[in-house]
C-alpha atoms as an extended CHARMM CRD file, in Angstrom:
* protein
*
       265  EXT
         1         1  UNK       CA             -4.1840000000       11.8290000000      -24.3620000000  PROA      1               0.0000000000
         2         2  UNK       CA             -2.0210000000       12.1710000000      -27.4020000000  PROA      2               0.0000000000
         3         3  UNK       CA              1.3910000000       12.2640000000      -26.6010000000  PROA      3               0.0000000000
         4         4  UNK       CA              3.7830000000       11.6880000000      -23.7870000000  PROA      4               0.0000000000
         5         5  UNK       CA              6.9220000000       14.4400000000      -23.8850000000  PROA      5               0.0000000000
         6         6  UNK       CA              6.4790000000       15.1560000000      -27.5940000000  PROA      6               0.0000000000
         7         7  UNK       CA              6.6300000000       11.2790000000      -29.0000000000  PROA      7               0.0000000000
         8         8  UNK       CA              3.4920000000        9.1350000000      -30.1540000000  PROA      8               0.0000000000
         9         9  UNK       CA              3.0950000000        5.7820000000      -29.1860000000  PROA      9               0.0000000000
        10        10  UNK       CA              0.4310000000        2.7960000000      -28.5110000000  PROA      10              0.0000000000
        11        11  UNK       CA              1.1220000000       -0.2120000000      -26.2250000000  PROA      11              0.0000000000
        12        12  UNK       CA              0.2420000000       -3.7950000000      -26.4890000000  PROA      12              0.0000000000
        13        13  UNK       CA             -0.9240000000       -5.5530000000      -24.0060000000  PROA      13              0.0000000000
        14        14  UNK       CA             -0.2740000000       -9.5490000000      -25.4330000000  PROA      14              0.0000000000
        15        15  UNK       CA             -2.5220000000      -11.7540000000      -22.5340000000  PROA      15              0.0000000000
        16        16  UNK       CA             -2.7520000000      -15.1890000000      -23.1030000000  PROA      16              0.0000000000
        17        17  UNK       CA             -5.6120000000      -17.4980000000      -20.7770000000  PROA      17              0.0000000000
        18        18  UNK       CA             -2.6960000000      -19.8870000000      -21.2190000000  PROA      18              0.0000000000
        19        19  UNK       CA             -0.1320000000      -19.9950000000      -18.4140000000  PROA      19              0.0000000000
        20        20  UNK       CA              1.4530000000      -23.2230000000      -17.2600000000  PROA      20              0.0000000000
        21        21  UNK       CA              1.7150000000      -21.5830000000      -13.3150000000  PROA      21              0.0000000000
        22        22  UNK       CA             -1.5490000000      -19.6940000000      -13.0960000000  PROA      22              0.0000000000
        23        23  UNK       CA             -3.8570000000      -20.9050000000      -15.3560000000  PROA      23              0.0000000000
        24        24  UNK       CA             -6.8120000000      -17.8090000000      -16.7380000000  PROA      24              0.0000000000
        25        25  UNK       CA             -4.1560000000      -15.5860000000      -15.3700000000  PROA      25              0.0000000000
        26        26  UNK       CA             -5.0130000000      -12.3520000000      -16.8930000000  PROA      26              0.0000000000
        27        27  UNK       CA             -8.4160000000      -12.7950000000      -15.5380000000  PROA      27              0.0000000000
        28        28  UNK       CA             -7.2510000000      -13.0980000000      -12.0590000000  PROA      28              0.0000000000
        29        29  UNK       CA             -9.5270000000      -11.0440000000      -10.1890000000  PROA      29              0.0000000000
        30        30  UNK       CA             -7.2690000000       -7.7130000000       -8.1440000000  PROA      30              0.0000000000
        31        31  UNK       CA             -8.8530000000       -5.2140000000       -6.3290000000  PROA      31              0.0000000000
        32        32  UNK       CA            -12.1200000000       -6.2360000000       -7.9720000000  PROA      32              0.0000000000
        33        33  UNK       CA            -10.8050000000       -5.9500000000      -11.5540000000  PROA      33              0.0000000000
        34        34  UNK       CA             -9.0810000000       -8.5010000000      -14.1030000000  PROA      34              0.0000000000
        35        35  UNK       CA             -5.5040000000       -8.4830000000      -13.9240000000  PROA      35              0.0000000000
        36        36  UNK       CA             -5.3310000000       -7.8610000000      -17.5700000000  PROA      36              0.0000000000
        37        37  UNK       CA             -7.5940000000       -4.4220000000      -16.7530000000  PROA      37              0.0000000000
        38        38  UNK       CA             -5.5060000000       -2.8930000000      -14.6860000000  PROA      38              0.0000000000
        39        39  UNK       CA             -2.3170000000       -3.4990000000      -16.7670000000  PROA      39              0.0000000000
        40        40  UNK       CA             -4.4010000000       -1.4940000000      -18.9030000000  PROA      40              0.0000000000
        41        41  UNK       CA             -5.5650000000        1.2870000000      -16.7050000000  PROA      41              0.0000000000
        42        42  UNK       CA             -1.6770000000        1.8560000000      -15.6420000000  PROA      42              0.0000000000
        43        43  UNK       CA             -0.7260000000        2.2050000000      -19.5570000000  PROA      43              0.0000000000
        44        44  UNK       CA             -3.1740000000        4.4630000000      -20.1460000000  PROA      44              0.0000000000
        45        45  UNK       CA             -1.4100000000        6.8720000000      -17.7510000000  PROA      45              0.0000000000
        46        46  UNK       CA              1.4600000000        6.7260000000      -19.2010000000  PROA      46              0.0000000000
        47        47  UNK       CA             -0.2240000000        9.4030000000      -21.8560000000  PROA      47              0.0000000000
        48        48  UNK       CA             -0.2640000000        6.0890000000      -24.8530000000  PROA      48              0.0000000000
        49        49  UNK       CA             -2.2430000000        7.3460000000      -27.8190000000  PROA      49              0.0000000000
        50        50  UNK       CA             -3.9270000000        3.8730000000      -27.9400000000  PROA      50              0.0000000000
        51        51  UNK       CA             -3.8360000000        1.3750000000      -25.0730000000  PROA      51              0.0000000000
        52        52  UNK       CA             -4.7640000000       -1.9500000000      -26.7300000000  PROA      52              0.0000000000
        53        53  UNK       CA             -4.9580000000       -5.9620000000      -25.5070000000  PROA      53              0.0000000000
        54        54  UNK       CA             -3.6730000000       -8.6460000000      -27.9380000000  PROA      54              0.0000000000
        55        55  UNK       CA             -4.8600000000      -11.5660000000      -27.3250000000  PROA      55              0.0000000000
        56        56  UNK       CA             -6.3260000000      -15.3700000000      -28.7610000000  PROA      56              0.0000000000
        57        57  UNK       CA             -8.6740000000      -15.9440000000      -25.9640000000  PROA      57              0.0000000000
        58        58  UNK       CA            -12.7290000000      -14.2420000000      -26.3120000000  PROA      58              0.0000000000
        59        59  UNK       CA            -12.5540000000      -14.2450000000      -22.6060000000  PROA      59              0.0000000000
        60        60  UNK       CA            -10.0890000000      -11.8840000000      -22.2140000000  PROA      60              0.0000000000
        61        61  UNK       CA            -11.3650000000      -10.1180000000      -25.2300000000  PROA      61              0.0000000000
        62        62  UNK       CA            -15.1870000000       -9.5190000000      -23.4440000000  PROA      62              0.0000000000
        63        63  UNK       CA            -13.4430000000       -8.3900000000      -20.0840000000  PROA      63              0.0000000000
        64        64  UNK       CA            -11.2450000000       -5.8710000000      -21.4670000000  PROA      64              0.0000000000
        65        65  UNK       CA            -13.7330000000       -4.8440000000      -23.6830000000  PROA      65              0.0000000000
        66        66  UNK       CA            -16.3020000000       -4.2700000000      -20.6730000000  PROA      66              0.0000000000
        67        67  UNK       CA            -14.0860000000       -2.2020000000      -19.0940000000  PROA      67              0.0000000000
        68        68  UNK       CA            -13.8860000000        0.2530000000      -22.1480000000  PROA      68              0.0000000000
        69        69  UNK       CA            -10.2830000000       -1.1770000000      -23.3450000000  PROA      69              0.0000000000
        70        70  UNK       CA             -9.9450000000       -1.9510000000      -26.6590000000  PROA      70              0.0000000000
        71        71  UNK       CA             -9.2910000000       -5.2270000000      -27.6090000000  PROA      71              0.0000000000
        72        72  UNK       CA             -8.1880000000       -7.2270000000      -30.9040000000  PROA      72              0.0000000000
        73        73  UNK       CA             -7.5580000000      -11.0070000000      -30.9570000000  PROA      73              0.0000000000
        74        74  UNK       CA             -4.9710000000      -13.3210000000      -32.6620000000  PROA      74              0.0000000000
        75        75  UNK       CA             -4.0460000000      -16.5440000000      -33.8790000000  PROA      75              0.0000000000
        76        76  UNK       CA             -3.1350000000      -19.0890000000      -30.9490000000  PROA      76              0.0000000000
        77        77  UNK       CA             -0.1490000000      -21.0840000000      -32.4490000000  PROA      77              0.0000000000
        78        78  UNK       CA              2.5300000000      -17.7840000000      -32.6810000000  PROA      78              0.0000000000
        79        79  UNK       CA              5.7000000000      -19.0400000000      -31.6890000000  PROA      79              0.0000000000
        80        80  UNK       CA              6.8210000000      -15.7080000000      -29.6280000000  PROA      80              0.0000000000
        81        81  UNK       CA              5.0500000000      -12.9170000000      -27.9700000000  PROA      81              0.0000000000
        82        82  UNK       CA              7.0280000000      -10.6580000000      -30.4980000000  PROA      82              0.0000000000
        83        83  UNK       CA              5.0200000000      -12.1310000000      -33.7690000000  PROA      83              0.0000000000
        84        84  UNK       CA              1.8780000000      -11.8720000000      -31.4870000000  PROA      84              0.0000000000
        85        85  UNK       CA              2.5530000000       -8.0190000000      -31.3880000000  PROA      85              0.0000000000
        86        86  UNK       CA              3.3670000000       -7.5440000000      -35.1340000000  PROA      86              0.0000000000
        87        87  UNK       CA              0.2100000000       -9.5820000000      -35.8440000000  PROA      87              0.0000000000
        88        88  UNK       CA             -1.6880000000       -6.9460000000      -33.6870000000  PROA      88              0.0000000000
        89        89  UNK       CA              0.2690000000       -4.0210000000      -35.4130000000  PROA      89              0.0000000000
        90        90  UNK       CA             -0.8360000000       -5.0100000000      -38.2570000000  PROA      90              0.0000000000
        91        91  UNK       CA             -4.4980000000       -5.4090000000      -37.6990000000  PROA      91              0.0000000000
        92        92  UNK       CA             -4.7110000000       -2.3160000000      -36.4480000000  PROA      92              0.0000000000
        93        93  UNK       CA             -3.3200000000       -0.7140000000      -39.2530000000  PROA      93              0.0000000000
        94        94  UNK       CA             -0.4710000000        0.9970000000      -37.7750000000  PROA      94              0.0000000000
        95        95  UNK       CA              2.2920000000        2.6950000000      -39.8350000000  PROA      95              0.0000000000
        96        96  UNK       CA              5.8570000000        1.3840000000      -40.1650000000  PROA      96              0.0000000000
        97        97  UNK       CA              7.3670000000        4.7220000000      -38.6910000000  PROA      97              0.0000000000
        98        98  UNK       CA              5.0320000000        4.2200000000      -35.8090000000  PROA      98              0.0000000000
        99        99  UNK       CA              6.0930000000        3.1810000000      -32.2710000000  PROA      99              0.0000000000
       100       100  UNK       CA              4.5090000000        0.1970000000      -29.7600000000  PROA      100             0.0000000000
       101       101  UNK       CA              5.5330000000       -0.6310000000      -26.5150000000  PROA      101             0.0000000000
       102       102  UNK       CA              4.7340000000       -3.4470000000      -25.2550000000  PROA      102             0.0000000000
       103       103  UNK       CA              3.3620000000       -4.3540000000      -21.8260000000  PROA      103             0.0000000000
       104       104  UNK       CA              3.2550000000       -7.5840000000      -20.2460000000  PROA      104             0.0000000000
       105       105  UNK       CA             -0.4830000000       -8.6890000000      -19.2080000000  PROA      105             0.0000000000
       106       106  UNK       CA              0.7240000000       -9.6900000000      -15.7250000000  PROA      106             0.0000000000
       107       107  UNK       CA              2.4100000000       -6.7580000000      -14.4880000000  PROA      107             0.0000000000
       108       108  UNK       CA             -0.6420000000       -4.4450000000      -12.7570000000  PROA      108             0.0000000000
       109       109  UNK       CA              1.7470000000       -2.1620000000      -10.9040000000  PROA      109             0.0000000000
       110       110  UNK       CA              3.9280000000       -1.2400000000      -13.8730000000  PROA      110             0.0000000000
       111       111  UNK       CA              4.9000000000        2.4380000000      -13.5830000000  PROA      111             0.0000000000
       112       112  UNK       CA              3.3530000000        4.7850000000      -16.2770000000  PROA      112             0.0000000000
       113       113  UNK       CA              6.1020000000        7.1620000000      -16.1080000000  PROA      113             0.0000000000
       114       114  UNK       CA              8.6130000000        4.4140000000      -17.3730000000  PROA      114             0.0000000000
       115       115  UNK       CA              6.7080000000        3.5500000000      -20.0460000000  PROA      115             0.0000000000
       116       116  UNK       CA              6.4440000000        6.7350000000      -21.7420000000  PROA      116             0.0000000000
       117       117  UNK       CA             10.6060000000        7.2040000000      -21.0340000000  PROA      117             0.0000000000
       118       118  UNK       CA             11.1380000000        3.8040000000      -22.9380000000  PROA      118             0.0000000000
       119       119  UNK       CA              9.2440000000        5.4050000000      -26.3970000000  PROA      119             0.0000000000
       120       120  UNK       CA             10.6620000000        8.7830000000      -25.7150000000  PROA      120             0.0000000000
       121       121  UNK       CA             13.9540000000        6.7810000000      -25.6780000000  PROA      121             0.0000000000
       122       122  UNK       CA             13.4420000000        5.0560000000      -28.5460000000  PROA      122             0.0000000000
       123       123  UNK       CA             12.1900000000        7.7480000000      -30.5650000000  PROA      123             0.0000000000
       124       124  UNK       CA             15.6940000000        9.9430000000      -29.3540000000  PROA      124             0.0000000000
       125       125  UNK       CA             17.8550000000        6.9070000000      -31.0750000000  PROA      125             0.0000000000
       126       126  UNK       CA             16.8910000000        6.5380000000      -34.6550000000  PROA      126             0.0000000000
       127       127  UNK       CA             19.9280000000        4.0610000000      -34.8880000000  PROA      127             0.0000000000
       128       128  UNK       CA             18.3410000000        1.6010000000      -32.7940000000  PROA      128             0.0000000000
       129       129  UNK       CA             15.7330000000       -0.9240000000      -33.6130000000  PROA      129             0.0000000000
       130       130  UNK       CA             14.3820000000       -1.4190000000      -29.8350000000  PROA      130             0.0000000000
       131       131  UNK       CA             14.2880000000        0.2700000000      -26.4680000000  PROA      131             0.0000000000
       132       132  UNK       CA             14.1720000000       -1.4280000000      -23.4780000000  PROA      132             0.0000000000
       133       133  UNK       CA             15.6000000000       -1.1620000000      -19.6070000000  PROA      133             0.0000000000
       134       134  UNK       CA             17.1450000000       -2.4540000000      -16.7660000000  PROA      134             0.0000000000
       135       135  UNK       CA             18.0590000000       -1.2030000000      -12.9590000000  PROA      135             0.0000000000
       136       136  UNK       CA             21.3450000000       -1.7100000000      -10.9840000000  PROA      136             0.0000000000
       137       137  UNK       CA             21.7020000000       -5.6880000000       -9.3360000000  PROA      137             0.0000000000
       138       138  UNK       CA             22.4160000000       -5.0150000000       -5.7280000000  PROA      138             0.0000000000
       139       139  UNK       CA             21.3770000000       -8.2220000000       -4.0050000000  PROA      139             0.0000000000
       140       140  UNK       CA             23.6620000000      -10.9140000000       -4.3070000000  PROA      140             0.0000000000
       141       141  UNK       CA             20.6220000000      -13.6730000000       -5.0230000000  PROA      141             0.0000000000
       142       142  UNK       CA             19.5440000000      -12.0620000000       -8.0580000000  PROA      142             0.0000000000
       143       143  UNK       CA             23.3290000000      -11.9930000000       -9.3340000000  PROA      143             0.0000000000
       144       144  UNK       CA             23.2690000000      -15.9640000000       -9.5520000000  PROA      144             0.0000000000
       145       145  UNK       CA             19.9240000000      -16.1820000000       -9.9580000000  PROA      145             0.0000000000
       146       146  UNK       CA             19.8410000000      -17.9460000000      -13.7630000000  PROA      146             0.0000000000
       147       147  UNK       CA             15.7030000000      -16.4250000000      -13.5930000000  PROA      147             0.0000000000
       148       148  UNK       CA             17.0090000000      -12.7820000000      -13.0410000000  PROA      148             0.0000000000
       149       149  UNK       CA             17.8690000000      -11.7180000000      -16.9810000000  PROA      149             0.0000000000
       150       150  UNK       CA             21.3500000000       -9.6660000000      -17.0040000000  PROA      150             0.0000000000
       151       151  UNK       CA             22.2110000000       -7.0630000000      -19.5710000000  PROA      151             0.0000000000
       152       152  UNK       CA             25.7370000000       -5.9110000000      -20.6670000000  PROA      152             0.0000000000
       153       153  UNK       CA             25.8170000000       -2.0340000000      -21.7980000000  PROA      153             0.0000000000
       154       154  UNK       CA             28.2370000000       -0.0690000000      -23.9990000000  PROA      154             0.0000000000
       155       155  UNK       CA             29.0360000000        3.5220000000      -23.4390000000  PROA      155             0.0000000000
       156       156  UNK       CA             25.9310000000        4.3340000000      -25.9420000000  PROA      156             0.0000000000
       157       157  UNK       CA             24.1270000000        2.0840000000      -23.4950000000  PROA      157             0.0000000000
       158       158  UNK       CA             23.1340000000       -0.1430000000      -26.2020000000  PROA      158             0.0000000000
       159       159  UNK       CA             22.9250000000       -3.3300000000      -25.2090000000  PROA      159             0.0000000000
       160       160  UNK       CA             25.8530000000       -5.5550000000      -25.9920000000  PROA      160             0.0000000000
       161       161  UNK       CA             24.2600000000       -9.1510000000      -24.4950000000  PROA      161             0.0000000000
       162       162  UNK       CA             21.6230000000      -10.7530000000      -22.3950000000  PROA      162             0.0000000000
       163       163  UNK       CA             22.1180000000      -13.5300000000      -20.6910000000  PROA      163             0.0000000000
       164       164  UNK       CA             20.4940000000      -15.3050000000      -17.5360000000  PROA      164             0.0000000000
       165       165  UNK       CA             24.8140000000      -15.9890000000      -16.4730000000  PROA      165             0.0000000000
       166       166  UNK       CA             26.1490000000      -13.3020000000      -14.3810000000  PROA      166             0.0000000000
       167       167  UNK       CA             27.9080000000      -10.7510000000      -16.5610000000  PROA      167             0.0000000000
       168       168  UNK       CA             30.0220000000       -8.8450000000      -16.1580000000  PROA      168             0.0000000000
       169       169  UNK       CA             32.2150000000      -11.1720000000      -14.1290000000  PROA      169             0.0000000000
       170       170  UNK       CA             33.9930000000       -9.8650000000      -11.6480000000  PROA      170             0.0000000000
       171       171  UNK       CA             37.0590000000      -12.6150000000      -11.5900000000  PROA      171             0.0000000000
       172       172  UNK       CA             38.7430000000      -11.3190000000       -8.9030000000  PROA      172             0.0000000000
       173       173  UNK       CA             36.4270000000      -10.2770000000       -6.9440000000  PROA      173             0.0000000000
       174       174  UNK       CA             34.2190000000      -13.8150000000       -6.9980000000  PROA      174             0.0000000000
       175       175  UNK       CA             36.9470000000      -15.5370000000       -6.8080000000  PROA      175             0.0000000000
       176       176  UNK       CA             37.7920000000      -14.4680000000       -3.2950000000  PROA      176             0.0000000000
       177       177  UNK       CA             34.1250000000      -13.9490000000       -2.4510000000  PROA      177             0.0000000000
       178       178  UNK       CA             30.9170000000      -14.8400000000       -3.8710000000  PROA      178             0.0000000000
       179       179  UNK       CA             28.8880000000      -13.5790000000       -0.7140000000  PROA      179             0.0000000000
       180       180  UNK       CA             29.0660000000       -9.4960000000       -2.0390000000  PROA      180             0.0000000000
       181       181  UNK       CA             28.8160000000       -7.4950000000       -4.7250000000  PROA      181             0.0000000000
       182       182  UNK       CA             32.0580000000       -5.8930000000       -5.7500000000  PROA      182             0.0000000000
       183       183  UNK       CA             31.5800000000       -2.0040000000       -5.4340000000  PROA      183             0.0000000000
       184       184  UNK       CA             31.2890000000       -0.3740000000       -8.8310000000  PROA      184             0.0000000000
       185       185  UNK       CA             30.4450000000       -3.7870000000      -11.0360000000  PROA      185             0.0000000000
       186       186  UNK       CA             27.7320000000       -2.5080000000      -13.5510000000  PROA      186             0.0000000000
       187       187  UNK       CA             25.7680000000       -5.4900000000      -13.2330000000  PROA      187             0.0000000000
       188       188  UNK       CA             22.2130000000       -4.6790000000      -14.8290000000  PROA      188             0.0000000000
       189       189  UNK       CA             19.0120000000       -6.9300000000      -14.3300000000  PROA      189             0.0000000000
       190       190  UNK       CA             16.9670000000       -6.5070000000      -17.5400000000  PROA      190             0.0000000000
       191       191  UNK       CA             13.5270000000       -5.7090000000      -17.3850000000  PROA      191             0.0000000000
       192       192  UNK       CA             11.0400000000       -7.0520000000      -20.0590000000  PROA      192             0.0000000000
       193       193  UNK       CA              9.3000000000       -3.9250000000      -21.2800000000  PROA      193             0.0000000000
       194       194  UNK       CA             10.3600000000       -2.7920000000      -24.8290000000  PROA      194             0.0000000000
       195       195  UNK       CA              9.2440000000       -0.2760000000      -27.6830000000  PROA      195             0.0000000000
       196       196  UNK       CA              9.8940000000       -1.3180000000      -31.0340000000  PROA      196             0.0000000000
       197       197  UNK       CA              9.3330000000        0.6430000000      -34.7800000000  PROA      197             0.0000000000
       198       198  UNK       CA              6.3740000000       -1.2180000000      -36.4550000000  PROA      198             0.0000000000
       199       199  UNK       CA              8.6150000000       -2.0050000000      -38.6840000000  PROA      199             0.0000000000
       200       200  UNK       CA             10.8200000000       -3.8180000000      -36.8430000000  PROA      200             0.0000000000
       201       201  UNK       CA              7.9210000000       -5.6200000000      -35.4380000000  PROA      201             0.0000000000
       202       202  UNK       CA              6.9750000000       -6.3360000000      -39.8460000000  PROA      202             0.0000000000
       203       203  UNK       CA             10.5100000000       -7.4830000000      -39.9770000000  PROA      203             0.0000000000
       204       204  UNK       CA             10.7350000000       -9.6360000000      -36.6220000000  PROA      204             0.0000000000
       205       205  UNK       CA              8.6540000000      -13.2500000000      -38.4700000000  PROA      205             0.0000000000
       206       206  UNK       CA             11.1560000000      -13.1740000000      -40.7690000000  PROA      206             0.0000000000
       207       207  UNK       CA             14.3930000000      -13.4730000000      -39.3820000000  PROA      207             0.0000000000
       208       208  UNK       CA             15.5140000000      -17.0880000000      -38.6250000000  PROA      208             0.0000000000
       209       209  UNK       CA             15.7660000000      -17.7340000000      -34.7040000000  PROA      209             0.0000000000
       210       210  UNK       CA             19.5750000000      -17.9260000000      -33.3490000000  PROA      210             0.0000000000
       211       211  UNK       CA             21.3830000000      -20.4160000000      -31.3030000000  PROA      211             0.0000000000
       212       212  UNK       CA             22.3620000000      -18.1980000000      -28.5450000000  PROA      212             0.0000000000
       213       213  UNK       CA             18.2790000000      -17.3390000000      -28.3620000000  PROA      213             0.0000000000
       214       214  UNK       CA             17.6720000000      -21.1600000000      -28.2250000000  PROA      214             0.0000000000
       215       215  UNK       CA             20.1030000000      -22.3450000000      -25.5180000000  PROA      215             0.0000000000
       216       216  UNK       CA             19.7750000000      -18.8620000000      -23.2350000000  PROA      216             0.0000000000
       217       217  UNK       CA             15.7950000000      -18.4040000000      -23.6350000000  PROA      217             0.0000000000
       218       218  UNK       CA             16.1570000000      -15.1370000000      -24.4820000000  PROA      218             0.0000000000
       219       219  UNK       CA             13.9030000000      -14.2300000000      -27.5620000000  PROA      219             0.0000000000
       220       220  UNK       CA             15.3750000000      -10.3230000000      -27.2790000000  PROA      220             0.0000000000
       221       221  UNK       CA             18.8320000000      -11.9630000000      -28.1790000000  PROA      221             0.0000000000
       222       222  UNK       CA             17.7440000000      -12.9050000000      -32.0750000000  PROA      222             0.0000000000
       223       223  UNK       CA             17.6800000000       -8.8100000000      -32.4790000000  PROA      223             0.0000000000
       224       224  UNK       CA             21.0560000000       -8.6750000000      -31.5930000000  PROA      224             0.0000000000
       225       225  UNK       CA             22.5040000000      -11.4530000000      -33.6440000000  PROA      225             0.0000000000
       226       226  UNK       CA             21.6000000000      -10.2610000000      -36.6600000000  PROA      226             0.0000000000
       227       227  UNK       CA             22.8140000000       -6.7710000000      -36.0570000000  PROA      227             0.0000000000
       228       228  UNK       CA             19.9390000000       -4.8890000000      -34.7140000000  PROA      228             0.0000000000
       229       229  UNK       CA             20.6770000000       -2.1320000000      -31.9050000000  PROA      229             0.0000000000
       230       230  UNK       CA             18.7880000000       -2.2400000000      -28.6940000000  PROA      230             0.0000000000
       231       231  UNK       CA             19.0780000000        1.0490000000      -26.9390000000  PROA      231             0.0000000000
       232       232  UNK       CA             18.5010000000        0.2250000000      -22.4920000000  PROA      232             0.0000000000
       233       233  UNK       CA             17.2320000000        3.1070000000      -19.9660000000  PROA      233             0.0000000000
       234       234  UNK       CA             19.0860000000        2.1050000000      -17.0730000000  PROA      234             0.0000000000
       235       235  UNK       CA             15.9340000000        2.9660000000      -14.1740000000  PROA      235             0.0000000000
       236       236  UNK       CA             16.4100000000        3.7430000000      -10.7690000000  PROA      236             0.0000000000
       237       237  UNK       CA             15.2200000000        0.8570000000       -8.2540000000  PROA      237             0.0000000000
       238       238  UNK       CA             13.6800000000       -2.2790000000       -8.8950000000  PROA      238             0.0000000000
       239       239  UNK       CA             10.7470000000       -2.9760000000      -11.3410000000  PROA      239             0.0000000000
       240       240  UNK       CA              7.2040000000       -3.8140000000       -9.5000000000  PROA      240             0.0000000000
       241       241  UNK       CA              6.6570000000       -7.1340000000       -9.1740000000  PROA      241             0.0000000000
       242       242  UNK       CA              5.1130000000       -9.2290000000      -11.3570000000  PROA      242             0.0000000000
       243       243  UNK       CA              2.5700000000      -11.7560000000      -11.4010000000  PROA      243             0.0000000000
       244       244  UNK       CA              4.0730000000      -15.6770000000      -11.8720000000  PROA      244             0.0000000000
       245       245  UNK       CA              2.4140000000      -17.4980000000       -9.1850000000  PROA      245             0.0000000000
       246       246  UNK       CA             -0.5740000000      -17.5490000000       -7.0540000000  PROA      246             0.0000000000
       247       247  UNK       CA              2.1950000000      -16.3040000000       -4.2250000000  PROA      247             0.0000000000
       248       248  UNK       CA              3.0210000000      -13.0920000000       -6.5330000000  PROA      248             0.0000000000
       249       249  UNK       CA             -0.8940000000      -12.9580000000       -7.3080000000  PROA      249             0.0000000000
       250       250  UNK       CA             -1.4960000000      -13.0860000000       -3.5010000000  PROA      250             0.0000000000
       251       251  UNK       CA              1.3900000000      -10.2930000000       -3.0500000000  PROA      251             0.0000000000
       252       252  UNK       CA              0.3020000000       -7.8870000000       -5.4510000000  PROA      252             0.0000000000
       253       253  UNK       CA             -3.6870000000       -8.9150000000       -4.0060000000  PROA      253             0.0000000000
       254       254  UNK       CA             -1.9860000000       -7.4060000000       -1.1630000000  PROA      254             0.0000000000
       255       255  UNK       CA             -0.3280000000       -4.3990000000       -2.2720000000  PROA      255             0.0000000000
       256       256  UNK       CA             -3.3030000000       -2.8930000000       -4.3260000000  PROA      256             0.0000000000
       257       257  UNK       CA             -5.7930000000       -3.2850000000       -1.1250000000  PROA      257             0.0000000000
       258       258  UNK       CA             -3.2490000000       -1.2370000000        1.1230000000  PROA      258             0.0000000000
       259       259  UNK       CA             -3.2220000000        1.3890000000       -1.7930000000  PROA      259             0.0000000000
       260       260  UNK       CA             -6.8520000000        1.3630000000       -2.0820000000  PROA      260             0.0000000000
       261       261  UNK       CA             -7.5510000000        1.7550000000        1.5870000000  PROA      261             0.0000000000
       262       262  UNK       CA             -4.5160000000        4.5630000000        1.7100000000  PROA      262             0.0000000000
       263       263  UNK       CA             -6.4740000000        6.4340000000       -1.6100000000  PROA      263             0.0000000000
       264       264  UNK       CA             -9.5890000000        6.3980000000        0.8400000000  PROA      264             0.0000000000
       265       265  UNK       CA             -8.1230000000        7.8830000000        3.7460000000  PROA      265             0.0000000000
């Protein structure tokens, strides 16, 4: 497949047999495949010109790559996933105008269709440096929930902040009641998938980490302070869940087998 709705694009897959939770993680086995594989089959649908894994482990490299998924490795020591994926840009050769997306390794029921809306996306909003997204907070949890990343929009629905606080903050509101949701408060829970220009990605080693990345954890917050755009698709319902733990591995073991047994009826 070339294209996806006119635009061009290749994702990156950075897996790392690293993981302080769930050790060998993108080897965990699903459905009879490596994690890591199937991430890779669900990009592929998503009509990527190029569907490649980064990576700095030959383990990962020799089970993507016997699976027909092309593979390239890199250094160990990068200090973000984002200079992983601009040392994979460049190996590969790609072009500056060119655009990546890149996919998490532990996310095997990521939806296709998204994917290809985040490139389209960028490509539609030559102002912007990165596109990523983010779906409506509804349950009250994930509003205080310092794990569940928020995202403040303009009316350009460029992002204006991330932050793992709850924001917008709906003073009234909370301070009557913290049990609900006020009705109306755009409260957005980023989701980590993002397209980028290669030569952001050429750009991204270079520019000196920022405070508010350091104290928030937030790596997508050193764009912003020094004046890049990020450009959000605001997606209907919540993103498929990941893989963090052996109880998300055991969840999503779960979910593929009833959608295998459901494809064989």
């Amino acid at each position: 497949m070339g294209s996806a709705q006119g635009v061009s694009f290749t994702v990156l897959i950075p897996a790392r047999y690293a993981s302080t939770r769930l050790p060998g993680k993108p080897l965990a086995d699903i459905g009879g495949k490596p994690m890591v594989v199937r991430v890779a089959e669900r990009a592929r649908q998503s009509g990527a010109r190029r569907v490649v894994v980064a990576t700095d482990d030959a383990r990962i490299a020799d089970a993507v790559l016997a699976h027909g998924i092309e593979a390239v490795m890199t250094r160990a020591d990068h200090p973000t996933g984002t200079d992983r994926l601009a040392e994979a840009a460049a190996s590969l050769g790609l072009a500056v105008d060119e655009t990546v997306v890149n996919v998490q390794g532990d996310e095997p029921l990521l939806d296709p269709v998204l994917l290809r809306r985040i490139a389209a996306l960028l490509a539609a909003h030559p102002d912007a440096s990165i596109a990523t997204a983010c779906h409506l907070i509804d349950d009250v949890r994930d509003a205080f929930n310092p794990n569940v990343v928020k995202v403040a929009l303009d009316a350009r629905r460029h992002a204006l902040y991330f932050s793992r606080a709850t924001i917008p903050w709906a003073r009234d509101a909370f301070a009557a009641d913290r049990g609900n949701l006020p009705v109306g408060l755009p409260l957005y829970r980023h989701y980590g998938l993002y397209a980028y220009r290669v030569g952001y990605l050429q750009a991204f080693p270079l520019l000196a980490p920022a405070a508010i990345e350091r104290f928030e954890a937030l790596e997508q917050l050193r764009a912003l302070w020094h004046g890049h755009r990020i450009v959000v698709e605001i997606a209907r319902g919540a993103p498929a869940p990941g893989v963090d733990t052996a109880e998300d591995l055991a969840r999503v073991r779960a979910l593929v087998g009833t959608a295998s047994r459901s494809d064989g009826d």
